[in-house]
C-alpha positions in Angstrom: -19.6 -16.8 -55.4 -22.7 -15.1 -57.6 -23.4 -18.5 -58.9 -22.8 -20.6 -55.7 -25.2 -18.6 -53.9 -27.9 -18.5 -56.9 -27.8 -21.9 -56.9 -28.1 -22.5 -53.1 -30.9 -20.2 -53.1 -32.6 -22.3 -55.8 -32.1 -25.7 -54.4 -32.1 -24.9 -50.5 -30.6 -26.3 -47.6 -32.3 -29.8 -47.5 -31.4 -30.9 -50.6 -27.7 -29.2 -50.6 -27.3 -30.8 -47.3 -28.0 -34.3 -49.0 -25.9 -33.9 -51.7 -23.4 -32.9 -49.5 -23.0 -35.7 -48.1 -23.3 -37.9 -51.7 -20.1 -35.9 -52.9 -18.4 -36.7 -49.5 -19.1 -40.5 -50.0 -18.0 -40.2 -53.4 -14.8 -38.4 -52.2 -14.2 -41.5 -49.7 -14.6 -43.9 -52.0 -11.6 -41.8 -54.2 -9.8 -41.5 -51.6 -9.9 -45.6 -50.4 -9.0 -46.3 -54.6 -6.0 -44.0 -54.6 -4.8 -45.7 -51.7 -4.9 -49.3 -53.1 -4.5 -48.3 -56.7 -1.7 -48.9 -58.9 -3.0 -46.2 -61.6 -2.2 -43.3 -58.9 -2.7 -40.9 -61.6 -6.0 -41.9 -62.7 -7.5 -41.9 -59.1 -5.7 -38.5 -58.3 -7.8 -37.0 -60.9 -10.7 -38.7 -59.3 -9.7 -37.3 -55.6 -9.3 -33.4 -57.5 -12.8 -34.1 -59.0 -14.1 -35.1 -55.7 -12.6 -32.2 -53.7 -14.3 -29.6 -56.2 -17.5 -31.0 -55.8 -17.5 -31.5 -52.0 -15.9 -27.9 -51.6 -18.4 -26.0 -54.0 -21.2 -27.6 -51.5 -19.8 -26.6 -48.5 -19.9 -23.2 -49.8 -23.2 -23.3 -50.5 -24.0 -24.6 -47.0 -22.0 -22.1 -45.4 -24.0 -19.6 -47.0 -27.4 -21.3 -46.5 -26.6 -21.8 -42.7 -25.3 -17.9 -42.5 -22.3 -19.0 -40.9 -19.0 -16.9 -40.2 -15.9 -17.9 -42.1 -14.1 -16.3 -39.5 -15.7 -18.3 -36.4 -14.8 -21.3 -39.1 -11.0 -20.2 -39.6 -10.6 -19.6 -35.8 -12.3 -23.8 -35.7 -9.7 -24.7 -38.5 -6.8 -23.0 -36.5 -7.8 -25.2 -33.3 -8.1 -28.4 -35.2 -4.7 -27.3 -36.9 -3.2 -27.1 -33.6 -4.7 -29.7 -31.9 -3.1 -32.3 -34.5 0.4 -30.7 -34.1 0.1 -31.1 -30.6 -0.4 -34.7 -31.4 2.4 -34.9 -33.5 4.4 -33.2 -30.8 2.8 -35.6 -28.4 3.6 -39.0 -30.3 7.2 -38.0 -30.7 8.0 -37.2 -27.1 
């Protein structure tokens, strides 16, 4: 987490934010390959690269925007619920 930070610190929020948002492209585009790909293995590496590199910048911008993991895991739990109940609701 050292190094995450250090680098945040170094780069700051503008230009984390941006590249952000270039690793989540490049995540999307992984993701759309793996779906019509025949070499599934070759674009699952691709999606595990992806995830890394999205995941260590939203680290960093949860750090540069001071925000609570535990507001953000009480956010994931909704989201997580809210789907189920969609689940629930498409099977009824």
């Amino acid at each position: 987490m050292k190094k995450l930070r250090k680098i945040a610190i170094s780069r700051g929020y503008d230009s984390q934010s941006m590249k952000l948002i270039e690793e989540m492209a490049g995540l999307t585009q992984a993701i759309v390959k793996h779906v019509v790909s025949k070499e599934k293995a070759k674009t699952l590496r691709e999606i595990k690269h992806r995830i890394a590199a999205v995941l260590v910048m939203l680290e960093q911008i949860v750090y540069l925007l001071d925000l609570d993991n535990n507001d953000i895991d009480q956010l994931m739990e909704y989201e997580i619920n809210r789907q189920l109940f969609e689940i629930k609701s498409e099977g009824a």
